[in-house]
C-alpha positions in Angstrom: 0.0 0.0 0.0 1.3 3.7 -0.9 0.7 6.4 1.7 0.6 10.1 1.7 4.2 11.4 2.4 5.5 11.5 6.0 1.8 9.9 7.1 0.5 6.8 8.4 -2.9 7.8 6.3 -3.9 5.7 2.8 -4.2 8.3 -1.0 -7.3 8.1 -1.7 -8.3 8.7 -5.6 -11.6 9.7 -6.7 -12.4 7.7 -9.8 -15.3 8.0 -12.0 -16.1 4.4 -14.2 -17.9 5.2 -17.4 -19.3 2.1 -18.7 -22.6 0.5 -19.8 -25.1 -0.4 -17.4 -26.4 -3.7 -16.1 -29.6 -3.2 -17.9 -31.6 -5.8 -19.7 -28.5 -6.8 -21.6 -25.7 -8.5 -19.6 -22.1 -8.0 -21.6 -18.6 -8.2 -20.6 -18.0 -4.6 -20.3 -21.4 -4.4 -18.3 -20.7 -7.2 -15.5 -17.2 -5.9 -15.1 -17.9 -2.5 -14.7 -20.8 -3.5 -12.4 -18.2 -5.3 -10.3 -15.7 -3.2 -10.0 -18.0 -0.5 -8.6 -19.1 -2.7 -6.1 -15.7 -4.0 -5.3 -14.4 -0.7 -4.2 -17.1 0.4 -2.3 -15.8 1.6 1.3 -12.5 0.9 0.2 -9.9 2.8 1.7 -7.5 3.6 -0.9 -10.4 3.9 -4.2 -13.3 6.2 -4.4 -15.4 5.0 -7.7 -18.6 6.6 -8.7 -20.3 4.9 -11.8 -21.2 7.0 -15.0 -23.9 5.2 -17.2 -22.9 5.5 -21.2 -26.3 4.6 -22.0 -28.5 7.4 -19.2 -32.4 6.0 -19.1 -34.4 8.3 -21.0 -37.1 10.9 -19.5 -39.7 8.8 -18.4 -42.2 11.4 -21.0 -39.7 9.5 -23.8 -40.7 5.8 -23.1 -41.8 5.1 -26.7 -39.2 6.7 -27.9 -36.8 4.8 -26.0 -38.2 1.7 -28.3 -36.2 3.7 -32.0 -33.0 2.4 -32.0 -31.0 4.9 -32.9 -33.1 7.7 -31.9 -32.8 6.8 -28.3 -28.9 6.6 -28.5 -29.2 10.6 -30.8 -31.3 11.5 -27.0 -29.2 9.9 -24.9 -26.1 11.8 -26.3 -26.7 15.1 -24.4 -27.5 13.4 -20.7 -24.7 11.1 -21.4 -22.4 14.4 -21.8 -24.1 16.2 -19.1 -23.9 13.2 -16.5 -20.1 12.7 -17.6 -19.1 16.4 -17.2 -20.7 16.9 -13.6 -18.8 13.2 -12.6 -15.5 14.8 -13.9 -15.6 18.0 -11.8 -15.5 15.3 -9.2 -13.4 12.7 -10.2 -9.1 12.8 -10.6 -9.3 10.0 -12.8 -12.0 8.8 -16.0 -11.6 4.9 -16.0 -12.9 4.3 -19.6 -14.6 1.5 -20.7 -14.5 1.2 -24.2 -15.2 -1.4 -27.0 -15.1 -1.0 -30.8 -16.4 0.8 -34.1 -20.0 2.9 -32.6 -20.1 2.2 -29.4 -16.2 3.9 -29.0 -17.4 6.9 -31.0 -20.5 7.4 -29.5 -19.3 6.7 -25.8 -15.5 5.8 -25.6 -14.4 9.0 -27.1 -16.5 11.9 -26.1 -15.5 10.7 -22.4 -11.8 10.9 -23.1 -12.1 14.5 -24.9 -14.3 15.6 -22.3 -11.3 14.0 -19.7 -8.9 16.2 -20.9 -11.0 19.5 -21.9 -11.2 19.2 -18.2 -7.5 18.6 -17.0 -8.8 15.2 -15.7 -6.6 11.7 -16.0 -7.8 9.3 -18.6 -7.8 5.5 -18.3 -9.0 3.5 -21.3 -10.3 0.3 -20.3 -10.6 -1.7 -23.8 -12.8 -5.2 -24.5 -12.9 -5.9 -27.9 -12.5 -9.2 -29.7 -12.7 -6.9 -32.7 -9.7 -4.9 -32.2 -7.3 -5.6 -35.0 -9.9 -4.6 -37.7 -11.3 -1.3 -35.6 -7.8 0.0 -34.6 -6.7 -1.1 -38.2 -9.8 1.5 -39.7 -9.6 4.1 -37.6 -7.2 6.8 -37.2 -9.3 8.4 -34.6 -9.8 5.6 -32.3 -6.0 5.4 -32.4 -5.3 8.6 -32.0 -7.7 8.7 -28.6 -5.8 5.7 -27.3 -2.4 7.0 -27.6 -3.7 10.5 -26.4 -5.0 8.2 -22.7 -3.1 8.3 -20.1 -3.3 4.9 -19.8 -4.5 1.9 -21.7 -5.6 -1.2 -19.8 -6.6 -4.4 -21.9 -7.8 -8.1 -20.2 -5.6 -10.2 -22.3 -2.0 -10.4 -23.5 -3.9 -11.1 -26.9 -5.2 -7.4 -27.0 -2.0 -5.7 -25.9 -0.5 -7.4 -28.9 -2.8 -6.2 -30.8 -2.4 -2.5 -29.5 1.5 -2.9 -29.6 1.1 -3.7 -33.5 -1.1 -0.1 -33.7 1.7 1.8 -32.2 -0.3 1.8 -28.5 1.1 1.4 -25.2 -0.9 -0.7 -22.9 -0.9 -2.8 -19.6 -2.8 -6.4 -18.7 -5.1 -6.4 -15.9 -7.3 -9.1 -16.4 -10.8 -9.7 -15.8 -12.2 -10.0 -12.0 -14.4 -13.0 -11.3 -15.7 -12.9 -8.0 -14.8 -16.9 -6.8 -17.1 -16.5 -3.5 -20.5 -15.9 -5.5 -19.5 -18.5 -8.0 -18.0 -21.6 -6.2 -17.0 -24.5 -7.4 -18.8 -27.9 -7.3 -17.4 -30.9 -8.2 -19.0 -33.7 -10.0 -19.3 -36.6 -9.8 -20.6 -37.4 -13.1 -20.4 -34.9 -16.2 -24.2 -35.3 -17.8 -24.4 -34.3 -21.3 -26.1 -30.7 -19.9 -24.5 -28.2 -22.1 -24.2 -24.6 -21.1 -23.7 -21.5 -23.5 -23.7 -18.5 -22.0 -23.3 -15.9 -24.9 -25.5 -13.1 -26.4 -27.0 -14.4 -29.0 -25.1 -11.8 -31.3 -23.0 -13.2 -35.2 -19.4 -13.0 -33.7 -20.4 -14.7 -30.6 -20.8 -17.8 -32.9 -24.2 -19.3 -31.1 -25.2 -20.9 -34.7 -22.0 -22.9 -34.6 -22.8 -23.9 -31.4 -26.4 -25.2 -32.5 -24.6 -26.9 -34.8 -22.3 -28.8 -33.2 -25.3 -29.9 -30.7 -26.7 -31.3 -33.8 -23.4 -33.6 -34.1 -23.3 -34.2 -30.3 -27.2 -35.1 -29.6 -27.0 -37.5 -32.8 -23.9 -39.7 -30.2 -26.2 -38.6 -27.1 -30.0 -38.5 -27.4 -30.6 -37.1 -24.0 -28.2 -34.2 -24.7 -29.6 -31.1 -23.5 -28.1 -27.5 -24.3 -29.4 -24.0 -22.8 -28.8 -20.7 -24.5 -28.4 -18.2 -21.8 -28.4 -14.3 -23.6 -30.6 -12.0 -25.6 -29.6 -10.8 -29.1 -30.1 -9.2 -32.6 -30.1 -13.2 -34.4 -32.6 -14.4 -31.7 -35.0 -15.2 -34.3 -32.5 -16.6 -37.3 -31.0 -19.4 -34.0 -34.7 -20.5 -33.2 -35.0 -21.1 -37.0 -31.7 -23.0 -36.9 -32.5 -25.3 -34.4 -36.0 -26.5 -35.7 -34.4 -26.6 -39.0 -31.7 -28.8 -37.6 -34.7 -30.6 -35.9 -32.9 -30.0 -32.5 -34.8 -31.6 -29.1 -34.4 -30.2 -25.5 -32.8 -26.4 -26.6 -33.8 -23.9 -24.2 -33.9 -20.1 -24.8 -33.5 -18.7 -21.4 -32.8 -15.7 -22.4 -31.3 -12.6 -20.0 -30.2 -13.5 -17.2 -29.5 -11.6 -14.5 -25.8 -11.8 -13.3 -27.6 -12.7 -9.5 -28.9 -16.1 -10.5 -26.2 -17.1 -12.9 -24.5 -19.4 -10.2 -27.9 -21.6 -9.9 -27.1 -21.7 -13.9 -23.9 -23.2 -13.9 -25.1 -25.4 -11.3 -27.8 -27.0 -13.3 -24.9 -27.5 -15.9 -21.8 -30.2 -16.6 -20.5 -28.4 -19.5 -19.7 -24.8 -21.2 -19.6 -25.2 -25.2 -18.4 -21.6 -26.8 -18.5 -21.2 -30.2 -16.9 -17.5 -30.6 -15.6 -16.3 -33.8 -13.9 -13.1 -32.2 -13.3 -12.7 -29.0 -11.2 -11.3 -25.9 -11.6 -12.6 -22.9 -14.9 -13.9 -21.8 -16.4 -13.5 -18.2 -18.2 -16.6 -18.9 -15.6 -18.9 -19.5 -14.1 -17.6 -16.1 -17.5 -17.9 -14.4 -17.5 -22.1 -16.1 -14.1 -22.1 -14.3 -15.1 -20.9 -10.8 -18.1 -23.7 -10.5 -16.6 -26.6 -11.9 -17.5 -26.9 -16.1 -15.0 -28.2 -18.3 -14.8 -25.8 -21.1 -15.0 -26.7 -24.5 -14.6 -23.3 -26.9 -13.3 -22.2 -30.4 -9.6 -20.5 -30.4 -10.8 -17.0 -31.2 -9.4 -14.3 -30.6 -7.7 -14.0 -27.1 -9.6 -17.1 -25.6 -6.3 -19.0 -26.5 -4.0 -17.0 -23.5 -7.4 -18.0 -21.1 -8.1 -21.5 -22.2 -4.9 -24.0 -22.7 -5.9 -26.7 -24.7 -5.7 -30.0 -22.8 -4.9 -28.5 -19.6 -7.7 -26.3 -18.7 -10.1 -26.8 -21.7 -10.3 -27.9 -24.8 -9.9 -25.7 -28.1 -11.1 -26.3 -31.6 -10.7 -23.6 -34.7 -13.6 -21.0 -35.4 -16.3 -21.6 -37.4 -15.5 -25.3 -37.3 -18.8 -27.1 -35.3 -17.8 -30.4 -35.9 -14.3 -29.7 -34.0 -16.3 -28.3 -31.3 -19.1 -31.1 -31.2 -16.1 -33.6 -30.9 -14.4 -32.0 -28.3 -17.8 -32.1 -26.5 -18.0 -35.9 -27.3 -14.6 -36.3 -26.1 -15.1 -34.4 -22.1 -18.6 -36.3 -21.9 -16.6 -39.6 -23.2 -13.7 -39.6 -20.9 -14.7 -38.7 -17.6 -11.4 -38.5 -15.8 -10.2 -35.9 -18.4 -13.2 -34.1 -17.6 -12.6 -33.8 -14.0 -8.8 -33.0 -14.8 -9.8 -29.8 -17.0 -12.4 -28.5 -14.2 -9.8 -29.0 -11.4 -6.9 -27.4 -13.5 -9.0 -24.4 -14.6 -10.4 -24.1 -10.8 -7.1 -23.3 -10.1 -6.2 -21.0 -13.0 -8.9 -18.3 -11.9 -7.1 -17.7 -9.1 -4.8 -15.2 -11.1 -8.5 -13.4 -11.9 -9.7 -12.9 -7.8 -9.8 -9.4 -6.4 -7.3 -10.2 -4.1 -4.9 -10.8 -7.3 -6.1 -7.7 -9.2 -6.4 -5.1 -6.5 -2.9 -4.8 -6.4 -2.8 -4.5 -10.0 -5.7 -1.9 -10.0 -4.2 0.5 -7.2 -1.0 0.6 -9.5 -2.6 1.4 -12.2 -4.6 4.6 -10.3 -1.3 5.5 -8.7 0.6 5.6 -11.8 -1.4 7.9 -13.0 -2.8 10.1 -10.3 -2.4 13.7 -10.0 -1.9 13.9 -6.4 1.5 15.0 -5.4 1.6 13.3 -2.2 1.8 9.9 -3.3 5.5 8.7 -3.3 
């Protein structure tokens, strides 16, 4: 811990974390943001105050709320009125920021608004799409070299960045291991788990489509889709056209009752075909589900193939459904992968990323105190 100067007393740094909210829709970004403001509440050293990207409308709006892209044009101006009054109080924006819209319309204003203001300005990038955003836009690189600091989940993305000419440090995602604790099984049942929006890159169809391989070896196969998404509609298509039995569209879930979830469950299937690095495959770790997921993206520095999980290439279902085969098939190797990747998320706890977290603040704070 770093004190003032020539006291006994703890910095403290006011931070203001400007991120999506844990709405209906439960992303990355969202869950981690959510967490992290609740992790540093009372904490001694940390002050965080949440920003909301995406401000509910006037209640008067409610229909319009429903127009796509009107409601983000009327969001705009409480979005820039919420962020300038957090600044004013805040040393430090902590950024979240993701790729092509969402970092124009939210990831950007935030940082120019940072620095109008004199204020310290952390980027906090999630993006499987990275390499093709940073390689299209000069003004998305030119707002992540202008941060103060760039903070990425995986060594994957600070590749990436490196190859764009931008600086950045790994801190990777928290997972709170309390809430979701591990349970280990006796038997691995052919229960599948996905826990992905139902969104193209997230790669739910191949998924669908490697159940079709697996329930073919396994009638009794069952496979829930936990998420909401754009392709709802074309994936419910998919299954009855691939005359799938015992699919379930749970839909949203909130990030409360997930652990009952992966309870239910014996195995998480991921089907990605760009990625970073996924809160879900950390939750599957924390209760016990050998994972079975495509390489994509930086899934490959989270998920060692034959040691924590098991990897197959992107947009390849029948390597996926085999890999499935393969954990349900061989039971031992099953418990192996859970048990080794139980122990891997111990490098994504609070109590490894604090550390890692206060740095990061202190590094770039403004007060002239801390030694």
């Amino acid at each position: 811990m770093r004190l003032i100067s020539g006291t006994a007393e703890p910095w403290n740094v006011r931070v203001a974390i400007v991120a999506p909210p844990v709405a209906s829709y439960y992303g990355g970004q969202e869950i981690q943001a959510h967490d992290l403001v609740a992790i540093w509440e009372n904490d001694p050293q940390i002050t965080a105050a949440f920003v909301s990207n995406r401000p509910n409308l006037y209640p008067s709006w409610t229909r319009l709320n429903k127009v796509r892209y009107l409601r983000t044009i009327l969001r705009l101006p409480l979005y820039l009125a919420n962020l300038y009054q957090a600044a004013h109080r805040a040393e430090i924006l902590h950024v979240f920021a993701a790729s092509y819209g969402s970092f124009l319309i939210a990831t950007a204003p935030a940082a120019t608004i940072g620095r109008l203001l004199g204020k310290k300005v952390l980027i906090h990038y999630h993006s499987g799409w990275a390499e093709d955003y940073l390689g299209r836009s000069i003004l998305a690189r030119r707002v992540l070299r202008g941060a103060d600091l760039v903070v990425v989940p995986s060594s994957f993305l600070a590749e990436v960045f490196s190859r764009n000419g931008i600086k950045s440090i790994v801190i990777p995602n928290v997972v709170d291991s309390q809430r979701f604790q591990y349970r280990q099984r006796e038997l691995f049942r052919p229960r599948l788990l996905c826990t992905r929006n139902l969104e193209q890159h997230y790669g739910v169809d191949i998924v669908l489509k490697a159940f079709s391989i697996v329930q073919q070896k396994c009638p009794d196969s069952h496979l829930s889709l936990v998420g909401s998404g754009t392709i709802t509609n074309q994936l419910r298509e998919l299954a009855t056209n691939l005359n799938l039995k015992n699919v379930e569209f749970k839909g949203a879930i909130p990030p409360g009752k997930m652990p009952d979830v992966y309870d239910q469950h014996d195995v998480c299937i991921n089907g990605s075909r760009a990625d970073c690095s996924p809160v879900s495959i950390l939750e599957s770790f924390c209760c016990g589900l050998p994972v079975v997921t495509t390489a994509a993206g930086g899934i490959g520095t989270l998920v060692w193939h034959e040691q924590n999980g098991l990897l197959s290439t992107p947009g390849d279902p029948e390597g996926l459904a085999a890999n499935v085969l393969r954990v349900l098939g061989d039971q031992p190797l099953a418990r192996r992968l859970a048990e080794r990747a139980r122990t891997a998320v111990e490098a994504h706890t609070w109590q490894s990323l604090r550390p890692l977290w206060v740095q990061a603040y202190a590094s770039i704070s403004q007060n002239p105190q801390i030694e």
